[in-house]
The first five atom37 places (N, CA, C, CB, O) and aatype in JSON, in Angstrom:
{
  "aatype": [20, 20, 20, 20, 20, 20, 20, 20, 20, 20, 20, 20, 20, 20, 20, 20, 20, 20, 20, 20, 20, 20, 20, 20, 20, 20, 20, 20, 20, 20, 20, 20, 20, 20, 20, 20, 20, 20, 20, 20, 20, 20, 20, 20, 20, 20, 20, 20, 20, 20, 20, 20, 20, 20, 20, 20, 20, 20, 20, 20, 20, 20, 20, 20, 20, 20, 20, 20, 20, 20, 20, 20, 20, 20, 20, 20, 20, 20, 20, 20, 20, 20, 20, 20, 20, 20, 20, 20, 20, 20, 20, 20, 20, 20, 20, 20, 20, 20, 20, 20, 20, 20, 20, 20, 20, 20, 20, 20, 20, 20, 20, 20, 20, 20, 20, 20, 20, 20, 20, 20, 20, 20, 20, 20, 20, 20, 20, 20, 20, 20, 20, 20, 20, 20, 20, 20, 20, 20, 20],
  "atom_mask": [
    [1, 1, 1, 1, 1],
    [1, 1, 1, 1, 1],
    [1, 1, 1, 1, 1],
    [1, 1, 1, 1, 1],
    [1, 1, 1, 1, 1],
    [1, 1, 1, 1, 1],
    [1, 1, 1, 1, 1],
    [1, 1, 1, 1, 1],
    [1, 1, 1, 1, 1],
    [1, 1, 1, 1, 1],
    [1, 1, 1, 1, 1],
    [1, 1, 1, 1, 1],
    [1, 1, 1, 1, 1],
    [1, 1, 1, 1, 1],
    [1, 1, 1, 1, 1],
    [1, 1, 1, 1, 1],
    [1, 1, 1, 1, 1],
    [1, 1, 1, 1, 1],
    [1, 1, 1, 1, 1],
    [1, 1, 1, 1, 1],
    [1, 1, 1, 1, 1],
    [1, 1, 1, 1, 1],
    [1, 1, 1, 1, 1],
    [1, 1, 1, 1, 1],
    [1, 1, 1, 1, 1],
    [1, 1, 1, 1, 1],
    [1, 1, 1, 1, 1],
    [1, 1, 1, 1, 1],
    [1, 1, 1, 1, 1],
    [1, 1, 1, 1, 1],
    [1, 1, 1, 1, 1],
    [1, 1, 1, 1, 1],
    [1, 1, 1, 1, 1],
    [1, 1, 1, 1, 1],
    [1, 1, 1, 1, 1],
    [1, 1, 1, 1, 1],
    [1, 1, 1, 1, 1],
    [1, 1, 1, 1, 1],
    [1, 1, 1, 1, 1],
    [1, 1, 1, 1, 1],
    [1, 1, 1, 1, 1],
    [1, 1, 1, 1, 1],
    [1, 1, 1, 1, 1],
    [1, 1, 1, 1, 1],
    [1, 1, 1, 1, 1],
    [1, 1, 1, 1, 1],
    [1, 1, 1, 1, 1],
    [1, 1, 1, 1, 1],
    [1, 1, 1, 1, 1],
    [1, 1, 1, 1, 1],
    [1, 1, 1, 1, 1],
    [1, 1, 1, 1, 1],
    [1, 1, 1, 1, 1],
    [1, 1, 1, 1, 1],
    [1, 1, 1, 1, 1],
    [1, 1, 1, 1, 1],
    [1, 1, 1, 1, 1],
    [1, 1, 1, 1, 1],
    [1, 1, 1, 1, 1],
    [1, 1, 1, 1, 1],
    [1, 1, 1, 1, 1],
    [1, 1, 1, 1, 1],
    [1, 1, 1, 1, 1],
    [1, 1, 1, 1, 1],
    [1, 1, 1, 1, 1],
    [1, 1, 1, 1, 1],
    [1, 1, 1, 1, 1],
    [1, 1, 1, 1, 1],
    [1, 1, 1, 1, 1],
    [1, 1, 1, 1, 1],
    [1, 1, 1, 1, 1],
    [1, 1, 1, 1, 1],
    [1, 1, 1, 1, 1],
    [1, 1, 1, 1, 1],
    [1, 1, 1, 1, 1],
    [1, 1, 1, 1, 1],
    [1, 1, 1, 1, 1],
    [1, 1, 1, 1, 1],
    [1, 1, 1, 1, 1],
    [1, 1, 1, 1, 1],
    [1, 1, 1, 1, 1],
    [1, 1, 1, 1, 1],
    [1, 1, 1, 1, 1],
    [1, 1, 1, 1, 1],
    [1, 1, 1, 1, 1],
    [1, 1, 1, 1, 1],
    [1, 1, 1, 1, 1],
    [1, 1, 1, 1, 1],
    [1, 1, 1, 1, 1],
    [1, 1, 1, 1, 1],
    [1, 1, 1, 1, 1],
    [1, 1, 1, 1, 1],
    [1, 1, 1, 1, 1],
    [1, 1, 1, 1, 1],
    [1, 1, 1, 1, 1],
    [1, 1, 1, 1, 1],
    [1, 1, 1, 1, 1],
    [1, 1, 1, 1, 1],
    [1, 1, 1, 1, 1],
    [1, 1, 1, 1, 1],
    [1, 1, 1, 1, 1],
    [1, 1, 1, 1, 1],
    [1, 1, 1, 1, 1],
    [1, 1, 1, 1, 1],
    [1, 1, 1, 1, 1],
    [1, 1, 1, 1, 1],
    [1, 1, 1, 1, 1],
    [1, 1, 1, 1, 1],
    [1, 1, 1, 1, 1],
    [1, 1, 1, 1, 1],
    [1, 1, 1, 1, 1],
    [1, 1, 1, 1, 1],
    [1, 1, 1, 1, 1],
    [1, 1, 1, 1, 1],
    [1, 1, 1, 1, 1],
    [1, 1, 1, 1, 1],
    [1, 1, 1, 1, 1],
    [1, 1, 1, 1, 1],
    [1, 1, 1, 1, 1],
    [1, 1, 1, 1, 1],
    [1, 1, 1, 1, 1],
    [1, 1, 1, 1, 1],
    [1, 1, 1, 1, 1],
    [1, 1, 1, 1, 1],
    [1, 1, 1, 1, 1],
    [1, 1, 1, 1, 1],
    [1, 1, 1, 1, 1],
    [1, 1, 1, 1, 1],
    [1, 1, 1, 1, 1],
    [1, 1, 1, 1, 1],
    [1, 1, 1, 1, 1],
    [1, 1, 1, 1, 1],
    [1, 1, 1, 1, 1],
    [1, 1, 1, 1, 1],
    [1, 1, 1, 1, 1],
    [1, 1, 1, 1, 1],
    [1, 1, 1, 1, 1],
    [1, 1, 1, 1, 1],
    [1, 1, 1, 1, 1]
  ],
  "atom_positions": [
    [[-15.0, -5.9, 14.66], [-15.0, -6.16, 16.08], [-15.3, -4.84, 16.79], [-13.63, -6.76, 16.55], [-14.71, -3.77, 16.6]],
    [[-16.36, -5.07, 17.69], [-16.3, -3.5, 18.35], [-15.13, -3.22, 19.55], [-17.9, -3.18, 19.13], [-14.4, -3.86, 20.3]],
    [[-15.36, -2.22, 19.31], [-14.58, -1.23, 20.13], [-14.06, -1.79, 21.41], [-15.44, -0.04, 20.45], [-12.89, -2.08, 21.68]],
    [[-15.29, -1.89, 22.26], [-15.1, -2.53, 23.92], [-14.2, -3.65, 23.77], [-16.63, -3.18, 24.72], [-13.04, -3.69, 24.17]],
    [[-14.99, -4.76, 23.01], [-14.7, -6.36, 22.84], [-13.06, -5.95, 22.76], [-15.55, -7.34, 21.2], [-12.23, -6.42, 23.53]],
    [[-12.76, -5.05, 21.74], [-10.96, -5.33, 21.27], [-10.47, -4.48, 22.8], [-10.19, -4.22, 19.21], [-9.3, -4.83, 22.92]],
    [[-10.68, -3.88, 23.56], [-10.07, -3.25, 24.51], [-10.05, -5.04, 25.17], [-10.97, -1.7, 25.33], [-9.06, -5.76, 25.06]],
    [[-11.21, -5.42, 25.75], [-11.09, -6.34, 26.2], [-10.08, -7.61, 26.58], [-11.7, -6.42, 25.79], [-9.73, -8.24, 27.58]],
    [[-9.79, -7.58, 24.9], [-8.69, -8.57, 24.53], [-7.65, -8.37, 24.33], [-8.79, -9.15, 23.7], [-6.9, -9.17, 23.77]],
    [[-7.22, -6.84, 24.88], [-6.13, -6.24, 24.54], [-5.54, -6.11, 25.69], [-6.25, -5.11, 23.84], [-6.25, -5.54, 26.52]],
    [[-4.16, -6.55, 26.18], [-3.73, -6.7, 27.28], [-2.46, -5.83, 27.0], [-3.63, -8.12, 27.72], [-1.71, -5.59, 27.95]],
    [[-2.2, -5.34, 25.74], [-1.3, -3.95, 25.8], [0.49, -4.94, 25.8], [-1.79, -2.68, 27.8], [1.49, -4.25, 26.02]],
    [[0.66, -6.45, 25.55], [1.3, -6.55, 25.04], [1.95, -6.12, 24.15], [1.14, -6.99, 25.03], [1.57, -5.25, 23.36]],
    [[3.27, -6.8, 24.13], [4.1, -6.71, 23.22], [3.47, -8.36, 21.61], [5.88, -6.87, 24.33], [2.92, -9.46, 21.61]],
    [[4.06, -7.41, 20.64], [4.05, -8.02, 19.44], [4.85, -9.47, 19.58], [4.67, -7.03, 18.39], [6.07, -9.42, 19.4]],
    [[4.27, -10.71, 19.87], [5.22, -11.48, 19.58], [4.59, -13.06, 19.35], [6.27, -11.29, 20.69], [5.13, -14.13, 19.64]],
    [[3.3, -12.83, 18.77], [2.84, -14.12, 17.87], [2.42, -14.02, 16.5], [1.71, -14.76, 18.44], [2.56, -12.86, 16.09]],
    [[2.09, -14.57, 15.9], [1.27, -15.11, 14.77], [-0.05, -14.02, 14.98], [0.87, -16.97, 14.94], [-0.22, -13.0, 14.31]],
    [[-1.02, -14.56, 16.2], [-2.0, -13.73, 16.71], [-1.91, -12.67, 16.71], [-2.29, -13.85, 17.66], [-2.81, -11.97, 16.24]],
    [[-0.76, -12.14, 17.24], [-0.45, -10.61, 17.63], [-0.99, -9.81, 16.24], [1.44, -10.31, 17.97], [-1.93, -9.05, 16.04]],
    [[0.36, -10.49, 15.17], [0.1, -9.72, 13.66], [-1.79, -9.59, 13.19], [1.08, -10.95, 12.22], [-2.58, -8.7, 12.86]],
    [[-1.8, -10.7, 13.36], [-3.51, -11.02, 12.61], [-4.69, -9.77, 13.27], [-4.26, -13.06, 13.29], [-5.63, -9.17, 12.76]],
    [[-4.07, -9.78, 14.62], [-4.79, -8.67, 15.44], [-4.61, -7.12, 14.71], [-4.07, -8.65, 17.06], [-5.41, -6.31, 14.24]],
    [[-2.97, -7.15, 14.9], [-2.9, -5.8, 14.26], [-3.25, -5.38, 13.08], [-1.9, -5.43, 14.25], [-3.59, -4.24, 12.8]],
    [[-3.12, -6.75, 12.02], [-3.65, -6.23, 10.56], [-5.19, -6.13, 10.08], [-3.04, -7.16, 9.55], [-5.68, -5.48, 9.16]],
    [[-5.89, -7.16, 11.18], [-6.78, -6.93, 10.87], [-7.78, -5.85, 11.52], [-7.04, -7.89, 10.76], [-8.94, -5.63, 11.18]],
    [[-6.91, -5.15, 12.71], [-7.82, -4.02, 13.3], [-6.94, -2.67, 11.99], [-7.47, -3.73, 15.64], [-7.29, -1.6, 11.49]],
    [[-6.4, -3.06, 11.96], [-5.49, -1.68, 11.09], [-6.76, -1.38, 9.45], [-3.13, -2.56, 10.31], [-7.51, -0.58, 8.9]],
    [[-6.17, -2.76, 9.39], [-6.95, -2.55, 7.85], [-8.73, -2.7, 7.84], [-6.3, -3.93, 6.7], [-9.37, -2.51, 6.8]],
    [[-9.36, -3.05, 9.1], [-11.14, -2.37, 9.16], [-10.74, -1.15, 9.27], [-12.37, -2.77, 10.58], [-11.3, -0.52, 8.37]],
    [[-9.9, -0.31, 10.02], [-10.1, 1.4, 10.45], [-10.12, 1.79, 8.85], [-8.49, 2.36, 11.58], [-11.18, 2.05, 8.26]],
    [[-8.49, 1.81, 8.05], [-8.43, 1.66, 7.42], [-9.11, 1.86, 5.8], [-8.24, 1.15, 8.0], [-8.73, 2.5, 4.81]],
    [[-10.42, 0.92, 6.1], [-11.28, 0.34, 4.92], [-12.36, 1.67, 5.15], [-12.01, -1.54, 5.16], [-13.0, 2.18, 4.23]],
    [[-12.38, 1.98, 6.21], [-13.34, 3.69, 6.76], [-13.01, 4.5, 6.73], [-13.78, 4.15, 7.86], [-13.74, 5.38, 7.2]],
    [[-11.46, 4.97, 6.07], [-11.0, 5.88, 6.34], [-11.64, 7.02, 4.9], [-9.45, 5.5, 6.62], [-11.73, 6.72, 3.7]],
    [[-11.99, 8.29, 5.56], [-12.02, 8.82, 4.28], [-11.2, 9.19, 3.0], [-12.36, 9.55, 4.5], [-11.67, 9.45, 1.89]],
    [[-9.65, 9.15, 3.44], [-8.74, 9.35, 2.16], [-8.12, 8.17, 1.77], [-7.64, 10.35, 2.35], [-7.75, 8.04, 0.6]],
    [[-7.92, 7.09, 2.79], [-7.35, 5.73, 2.28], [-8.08, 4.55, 2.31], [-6.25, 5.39, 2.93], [-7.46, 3.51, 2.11]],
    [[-9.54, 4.5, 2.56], [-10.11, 3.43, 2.63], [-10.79, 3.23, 0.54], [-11.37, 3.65, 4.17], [-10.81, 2.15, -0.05]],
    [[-11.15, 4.33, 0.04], [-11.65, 4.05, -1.0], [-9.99, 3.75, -2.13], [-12.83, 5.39, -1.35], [-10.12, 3.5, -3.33]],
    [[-9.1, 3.81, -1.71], [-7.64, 3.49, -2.78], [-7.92, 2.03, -2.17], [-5.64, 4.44, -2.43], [-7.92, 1.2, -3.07]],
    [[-8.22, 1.31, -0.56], [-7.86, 0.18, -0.83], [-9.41, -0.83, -0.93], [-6.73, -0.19, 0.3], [-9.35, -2.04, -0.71]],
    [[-10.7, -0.17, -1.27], [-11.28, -0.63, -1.45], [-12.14, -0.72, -2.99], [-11.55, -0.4, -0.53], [-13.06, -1.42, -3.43]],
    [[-11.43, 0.22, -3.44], [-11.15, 0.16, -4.63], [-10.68, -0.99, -5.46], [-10.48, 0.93, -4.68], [-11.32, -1.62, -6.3]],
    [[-9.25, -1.14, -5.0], [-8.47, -1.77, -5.34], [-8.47, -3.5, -5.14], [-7.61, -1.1, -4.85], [-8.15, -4.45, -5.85]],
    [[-9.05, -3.31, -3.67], [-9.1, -4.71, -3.32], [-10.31, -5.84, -3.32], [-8.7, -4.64, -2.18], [-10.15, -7.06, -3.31]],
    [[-11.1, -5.39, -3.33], [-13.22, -4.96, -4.07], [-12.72, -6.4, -3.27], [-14.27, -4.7, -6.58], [-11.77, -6.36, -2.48]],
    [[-13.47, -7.72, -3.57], [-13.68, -8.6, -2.98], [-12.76, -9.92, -2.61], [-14.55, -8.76, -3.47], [-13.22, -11.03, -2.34]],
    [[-11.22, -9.53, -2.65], [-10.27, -9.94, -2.46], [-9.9, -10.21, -0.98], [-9.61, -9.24, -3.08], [-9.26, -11.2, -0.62]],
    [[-10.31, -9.32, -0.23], [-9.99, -9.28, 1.32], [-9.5, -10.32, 1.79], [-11.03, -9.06, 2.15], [-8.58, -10.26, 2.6]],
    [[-9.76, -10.9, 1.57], [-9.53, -12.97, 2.16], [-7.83, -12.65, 1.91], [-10.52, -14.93, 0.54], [-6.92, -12.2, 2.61]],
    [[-7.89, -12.91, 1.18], [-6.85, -13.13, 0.58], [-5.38, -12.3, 0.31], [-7.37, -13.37, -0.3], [-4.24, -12.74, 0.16]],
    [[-6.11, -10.46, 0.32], [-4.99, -9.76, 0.84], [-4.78, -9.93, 2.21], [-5.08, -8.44, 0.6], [-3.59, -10.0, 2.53]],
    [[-5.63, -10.02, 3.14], [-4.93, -9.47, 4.24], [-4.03, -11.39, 4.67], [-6.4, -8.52, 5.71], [-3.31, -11.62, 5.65]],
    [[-4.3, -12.06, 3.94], [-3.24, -13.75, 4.62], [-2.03, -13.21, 3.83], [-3.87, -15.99, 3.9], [-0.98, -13.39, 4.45]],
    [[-1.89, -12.68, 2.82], [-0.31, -11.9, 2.2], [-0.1, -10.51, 3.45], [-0.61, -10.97, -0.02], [1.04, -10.33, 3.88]],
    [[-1.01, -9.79, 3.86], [-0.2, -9.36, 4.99], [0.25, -9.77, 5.77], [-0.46, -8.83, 5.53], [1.42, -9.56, 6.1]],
    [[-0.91, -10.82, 6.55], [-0.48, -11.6, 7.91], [0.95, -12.38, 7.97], [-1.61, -12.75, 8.2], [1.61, -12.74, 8.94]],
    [[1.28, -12.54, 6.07], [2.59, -13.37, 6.09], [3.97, -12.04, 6.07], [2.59, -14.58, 4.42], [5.14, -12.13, 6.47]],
    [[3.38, -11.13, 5.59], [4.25, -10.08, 5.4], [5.03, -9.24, 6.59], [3.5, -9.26, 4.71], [6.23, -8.98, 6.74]],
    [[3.85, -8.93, 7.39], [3.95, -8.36, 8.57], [4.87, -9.71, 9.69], [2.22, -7.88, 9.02], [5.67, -9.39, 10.58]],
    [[4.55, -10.97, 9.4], [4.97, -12.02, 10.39], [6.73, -12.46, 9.95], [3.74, -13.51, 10.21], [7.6, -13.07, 10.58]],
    [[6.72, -11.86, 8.66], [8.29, -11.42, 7.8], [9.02, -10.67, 8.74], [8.16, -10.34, 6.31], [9.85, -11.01, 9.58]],
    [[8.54, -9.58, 8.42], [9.19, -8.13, 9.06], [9.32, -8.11, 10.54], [8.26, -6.82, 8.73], [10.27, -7.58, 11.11]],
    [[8.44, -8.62, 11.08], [8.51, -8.75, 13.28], [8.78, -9.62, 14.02], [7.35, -8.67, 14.13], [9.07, -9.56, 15.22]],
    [[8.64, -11.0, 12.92], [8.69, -11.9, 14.22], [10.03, -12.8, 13.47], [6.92, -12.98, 14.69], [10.57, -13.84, 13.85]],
    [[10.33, -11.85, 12.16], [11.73, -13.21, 11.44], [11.14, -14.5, 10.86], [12.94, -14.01, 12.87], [11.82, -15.5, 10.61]],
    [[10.11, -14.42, 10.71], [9.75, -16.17, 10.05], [9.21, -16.15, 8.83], [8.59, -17.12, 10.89], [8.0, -16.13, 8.6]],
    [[10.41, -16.17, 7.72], [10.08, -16.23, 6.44], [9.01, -17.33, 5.74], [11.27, -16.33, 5.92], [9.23, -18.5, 5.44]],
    [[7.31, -16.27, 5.54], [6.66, -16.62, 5.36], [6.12, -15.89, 3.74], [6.18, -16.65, 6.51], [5.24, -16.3, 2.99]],
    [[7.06, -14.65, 3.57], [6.4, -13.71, 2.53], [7.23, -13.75, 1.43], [6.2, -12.21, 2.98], [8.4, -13.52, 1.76]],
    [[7.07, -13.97, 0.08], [7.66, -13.67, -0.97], [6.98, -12.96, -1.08], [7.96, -14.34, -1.87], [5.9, -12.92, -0.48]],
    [[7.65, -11.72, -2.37], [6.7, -10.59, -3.21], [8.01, -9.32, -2.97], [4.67, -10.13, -2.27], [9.0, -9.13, -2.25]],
    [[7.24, -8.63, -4.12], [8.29, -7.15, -4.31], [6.81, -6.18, -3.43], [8.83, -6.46, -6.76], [5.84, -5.83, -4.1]],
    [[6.86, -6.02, -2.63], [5.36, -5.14, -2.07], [5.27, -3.5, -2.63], [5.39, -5.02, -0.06], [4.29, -2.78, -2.43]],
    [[6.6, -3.07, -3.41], [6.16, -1.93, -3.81], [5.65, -1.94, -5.36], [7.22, -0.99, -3.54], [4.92, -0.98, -5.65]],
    [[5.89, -2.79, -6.3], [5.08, -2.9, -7.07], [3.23, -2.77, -7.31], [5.56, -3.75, -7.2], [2.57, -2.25, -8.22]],
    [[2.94, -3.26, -6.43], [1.51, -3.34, -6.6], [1.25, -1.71, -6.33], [0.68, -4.51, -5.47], [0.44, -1.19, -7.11]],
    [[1.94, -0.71, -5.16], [1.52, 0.01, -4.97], [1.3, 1.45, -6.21], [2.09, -0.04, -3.94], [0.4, 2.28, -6.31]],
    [[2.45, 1.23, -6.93], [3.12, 1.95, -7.68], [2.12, 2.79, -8.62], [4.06, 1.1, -8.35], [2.16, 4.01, -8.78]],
    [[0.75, 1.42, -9.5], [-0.19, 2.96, -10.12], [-1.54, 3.25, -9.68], [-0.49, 2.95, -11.76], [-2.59, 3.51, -10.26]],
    [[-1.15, 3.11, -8.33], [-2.72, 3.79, -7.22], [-2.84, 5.21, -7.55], [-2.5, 3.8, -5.15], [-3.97, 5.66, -7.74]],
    [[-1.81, 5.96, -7.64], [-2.43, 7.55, -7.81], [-2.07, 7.7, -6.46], [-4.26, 7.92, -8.25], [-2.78, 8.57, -5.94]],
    [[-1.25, 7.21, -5.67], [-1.83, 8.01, -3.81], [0.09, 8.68, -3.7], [-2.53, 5.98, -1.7], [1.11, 8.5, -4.37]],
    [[-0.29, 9.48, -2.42], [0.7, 10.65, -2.73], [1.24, 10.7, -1.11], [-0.13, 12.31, -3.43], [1.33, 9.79, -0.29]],
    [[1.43, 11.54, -1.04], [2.26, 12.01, 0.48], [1.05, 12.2, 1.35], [3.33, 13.67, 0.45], [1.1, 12.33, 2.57]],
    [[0.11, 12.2, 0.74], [-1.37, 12.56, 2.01], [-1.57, 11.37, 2.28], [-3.04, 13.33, 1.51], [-1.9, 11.27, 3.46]],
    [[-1.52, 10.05, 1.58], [-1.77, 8.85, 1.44], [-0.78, 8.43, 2.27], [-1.83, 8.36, 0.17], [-1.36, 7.73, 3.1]],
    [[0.16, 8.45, 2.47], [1.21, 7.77, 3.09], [1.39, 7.99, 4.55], [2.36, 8.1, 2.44], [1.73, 7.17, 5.4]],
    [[1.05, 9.46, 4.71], [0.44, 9.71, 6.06], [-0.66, 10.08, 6.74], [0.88, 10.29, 6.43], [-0.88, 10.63, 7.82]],
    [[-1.46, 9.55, 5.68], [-2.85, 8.78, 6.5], [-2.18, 7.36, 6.92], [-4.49, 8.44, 5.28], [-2.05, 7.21, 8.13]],
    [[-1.95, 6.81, 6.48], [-1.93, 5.02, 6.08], [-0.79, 4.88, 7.7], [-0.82, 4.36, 3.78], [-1.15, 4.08, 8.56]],
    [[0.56, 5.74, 7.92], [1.35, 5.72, 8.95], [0.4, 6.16, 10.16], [2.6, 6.6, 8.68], [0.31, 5.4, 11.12]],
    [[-0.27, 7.29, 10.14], [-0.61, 7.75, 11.3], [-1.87, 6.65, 11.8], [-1.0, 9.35, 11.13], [-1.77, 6.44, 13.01]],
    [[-2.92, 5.97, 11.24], [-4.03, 5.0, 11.68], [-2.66, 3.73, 11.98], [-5.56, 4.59, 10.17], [-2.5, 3.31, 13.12]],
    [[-1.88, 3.29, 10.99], [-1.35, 1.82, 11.32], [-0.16, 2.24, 12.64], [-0.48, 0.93, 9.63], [0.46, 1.33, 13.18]],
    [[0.0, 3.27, 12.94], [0.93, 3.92, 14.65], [-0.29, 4.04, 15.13], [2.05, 5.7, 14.84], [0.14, 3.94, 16.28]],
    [[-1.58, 4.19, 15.31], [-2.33, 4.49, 16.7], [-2.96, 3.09, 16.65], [-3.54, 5.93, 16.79], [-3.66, 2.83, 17.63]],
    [[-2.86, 2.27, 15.84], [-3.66, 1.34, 15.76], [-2.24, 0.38, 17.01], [-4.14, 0.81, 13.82], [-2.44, -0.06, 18.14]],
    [[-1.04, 0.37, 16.26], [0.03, -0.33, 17.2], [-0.04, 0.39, 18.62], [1.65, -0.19, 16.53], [0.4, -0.45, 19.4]],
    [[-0.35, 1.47, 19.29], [0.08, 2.15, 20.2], [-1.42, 1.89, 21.09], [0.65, 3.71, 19.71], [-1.43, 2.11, 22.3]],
    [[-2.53, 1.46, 20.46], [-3.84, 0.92, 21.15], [-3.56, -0.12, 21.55], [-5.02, 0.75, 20.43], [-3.61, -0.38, 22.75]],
    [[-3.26, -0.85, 20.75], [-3.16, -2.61, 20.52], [-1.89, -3.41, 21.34], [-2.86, -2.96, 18.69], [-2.1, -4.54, 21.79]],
    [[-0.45, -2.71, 21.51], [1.0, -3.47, 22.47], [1.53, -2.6, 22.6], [2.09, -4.56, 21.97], [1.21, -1.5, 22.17]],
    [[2.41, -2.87, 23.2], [3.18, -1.71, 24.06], [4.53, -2.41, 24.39], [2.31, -1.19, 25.6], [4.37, -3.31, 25.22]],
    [[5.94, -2.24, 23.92], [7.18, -3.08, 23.54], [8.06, -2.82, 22.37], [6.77, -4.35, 23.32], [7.71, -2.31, 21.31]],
    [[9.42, -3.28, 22.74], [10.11, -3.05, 21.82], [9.79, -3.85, 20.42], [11.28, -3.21, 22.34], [10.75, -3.81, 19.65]],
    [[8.99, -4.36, 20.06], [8.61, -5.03, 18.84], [7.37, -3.93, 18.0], [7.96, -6.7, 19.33], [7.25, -3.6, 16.82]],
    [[6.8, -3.68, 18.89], [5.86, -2.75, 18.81], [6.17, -1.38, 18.05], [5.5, -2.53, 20.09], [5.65, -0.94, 17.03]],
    [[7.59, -0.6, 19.22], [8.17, 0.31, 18.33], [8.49, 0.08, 17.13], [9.09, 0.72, 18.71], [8.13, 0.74, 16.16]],
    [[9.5, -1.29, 17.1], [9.9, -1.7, 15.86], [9.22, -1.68, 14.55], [10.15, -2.73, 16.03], [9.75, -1.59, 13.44]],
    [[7.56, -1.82, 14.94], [6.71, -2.1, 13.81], [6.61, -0.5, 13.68], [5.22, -3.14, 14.05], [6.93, -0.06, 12.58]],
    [[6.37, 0.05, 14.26], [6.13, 1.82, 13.78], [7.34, 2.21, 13.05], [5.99, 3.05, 15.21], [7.32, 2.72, 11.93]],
    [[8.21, 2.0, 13.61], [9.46, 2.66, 12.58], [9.88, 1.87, 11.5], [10.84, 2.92, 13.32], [10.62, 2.39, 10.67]],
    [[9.42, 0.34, 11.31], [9.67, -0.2, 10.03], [8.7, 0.48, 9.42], [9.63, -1.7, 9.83], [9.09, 1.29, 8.58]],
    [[7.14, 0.38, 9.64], [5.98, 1.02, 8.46], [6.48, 2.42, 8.11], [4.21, 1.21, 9.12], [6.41, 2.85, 6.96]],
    [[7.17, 3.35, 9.46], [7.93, 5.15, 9.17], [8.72, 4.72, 7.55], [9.7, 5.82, 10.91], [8.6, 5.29, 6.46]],
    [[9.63, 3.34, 7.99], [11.1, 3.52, 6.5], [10.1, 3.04, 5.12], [13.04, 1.84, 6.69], [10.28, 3.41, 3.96]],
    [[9.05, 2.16, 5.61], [8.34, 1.87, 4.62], [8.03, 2.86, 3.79], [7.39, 1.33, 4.98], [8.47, 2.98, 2.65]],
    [[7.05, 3.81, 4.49], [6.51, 4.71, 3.96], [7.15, 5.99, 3.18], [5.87, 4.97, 4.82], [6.58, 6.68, 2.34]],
    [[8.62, 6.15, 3.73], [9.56, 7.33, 3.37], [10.48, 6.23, 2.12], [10.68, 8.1, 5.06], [11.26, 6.82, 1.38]],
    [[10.37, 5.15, 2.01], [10.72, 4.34, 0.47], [10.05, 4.18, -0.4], [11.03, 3.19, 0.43], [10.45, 4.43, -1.53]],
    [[8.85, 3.72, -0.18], [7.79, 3.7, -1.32], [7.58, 4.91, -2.17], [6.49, 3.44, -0.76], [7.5, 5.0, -3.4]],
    [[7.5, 6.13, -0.92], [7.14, 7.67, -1.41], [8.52, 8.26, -2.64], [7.13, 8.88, 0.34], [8.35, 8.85, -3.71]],
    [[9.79, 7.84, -2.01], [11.16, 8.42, -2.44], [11.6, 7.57, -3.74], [12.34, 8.28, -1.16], [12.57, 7.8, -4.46]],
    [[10.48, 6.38, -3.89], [10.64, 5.14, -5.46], [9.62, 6.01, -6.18], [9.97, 2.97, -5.3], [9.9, 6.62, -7.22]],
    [[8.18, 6.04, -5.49], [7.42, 7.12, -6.71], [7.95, 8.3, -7.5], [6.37, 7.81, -6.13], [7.98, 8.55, -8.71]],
    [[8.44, 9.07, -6.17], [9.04, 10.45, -6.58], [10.18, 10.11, -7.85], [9.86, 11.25, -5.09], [10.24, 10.73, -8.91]],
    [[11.06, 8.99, -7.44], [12.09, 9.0, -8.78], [11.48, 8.3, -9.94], [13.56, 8.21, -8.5], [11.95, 8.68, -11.01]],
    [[10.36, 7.19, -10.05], [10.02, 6.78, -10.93], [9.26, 8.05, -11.88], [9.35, 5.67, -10.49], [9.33, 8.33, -13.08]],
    [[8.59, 8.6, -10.84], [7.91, 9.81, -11.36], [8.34, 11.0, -12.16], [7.51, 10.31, -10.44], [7.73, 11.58, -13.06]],
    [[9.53, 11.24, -11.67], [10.63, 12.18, -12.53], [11.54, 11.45, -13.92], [11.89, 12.69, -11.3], [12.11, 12.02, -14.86]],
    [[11.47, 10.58, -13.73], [12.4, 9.88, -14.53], [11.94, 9.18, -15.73], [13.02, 8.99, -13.76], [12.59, 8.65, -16.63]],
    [[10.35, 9.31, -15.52], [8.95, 8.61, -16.37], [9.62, 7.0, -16.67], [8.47, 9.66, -18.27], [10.0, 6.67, -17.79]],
    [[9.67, 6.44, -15.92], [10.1, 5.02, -16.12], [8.45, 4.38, -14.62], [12.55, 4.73, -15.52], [7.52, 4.95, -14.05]],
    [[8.8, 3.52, -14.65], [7.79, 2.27, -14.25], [8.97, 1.31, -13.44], [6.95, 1.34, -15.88], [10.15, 1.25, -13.76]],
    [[8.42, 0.7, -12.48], [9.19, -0.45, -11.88], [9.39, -1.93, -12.59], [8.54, -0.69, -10.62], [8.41, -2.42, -13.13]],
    [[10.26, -2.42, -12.58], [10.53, -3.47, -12.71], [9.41, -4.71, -12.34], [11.61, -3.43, -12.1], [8.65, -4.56, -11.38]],
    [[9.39, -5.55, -12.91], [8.47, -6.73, -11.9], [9.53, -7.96, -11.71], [6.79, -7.45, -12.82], [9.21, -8.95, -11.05]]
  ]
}
């Protein structure tokens, strides 16, 4: 979607549909897919899947903001043997916070920045101990 068009449709709400999420995940994850340090880990990874990851986000993200248990899954598993590190984690926070801070403006909004902040400081603090401890996660 270009640039203008999403200003357009962006009325700087707050987070609080179905729509809302689909908006945010799917403007998050095009920037994202361009990014030079995190777009080739998830395009790598996700090669012609897209469909289909981002409806496990849309359910994931619609988990975490709006309360409507739509998502099963352990989400740090999959992440676990990407290879990506603390540069990765804040690439991935700083595009998915400017992407929320373009896109609504609200206490749901914050909410989503500081859940992806604990996200990102758990995933990193499970590598680090799996990593020291040479063990692997559970499935």
């Amino acid at each position: 979607m270009q640039e203008a068009r999403l200003q357009q449709l962006v009325g700087n709400d707050d987070i609080g549909t179905l729509a809302d999420v689909r908006l945010l995940v799917d403007t998050f994850y095009g920037r994202a897919r361009q990014d030079e340090l995190i777009g080739p880990v998830f395009n790598n990874t996700i090669q012609d899947r897209w469909p289909e990851h981002l409806e496990k986000l849309y359910r994931f993200w619609q988990t975490i903001l709006l309360g409507e248990r739509t998502y099963q899954g352990a989400p740090f598993i999959p992440h676990f043997p990407l290879g990506i590190d603390e540069r990765h984690f804040n690439r991935w926070l700083m595009v998915f916070q400017a992407t929320i801070d373009e896109l609504f403006a609200g206490p749901k909004a914050e909410e989503a920045k500081q859940r992806a902040g604990m996200m990102a400081q758990m995933f990193q603090y499970k590598m680090a101990t799996h990593a020291r401890m040479g063990t692997t996660p559970l499935r």
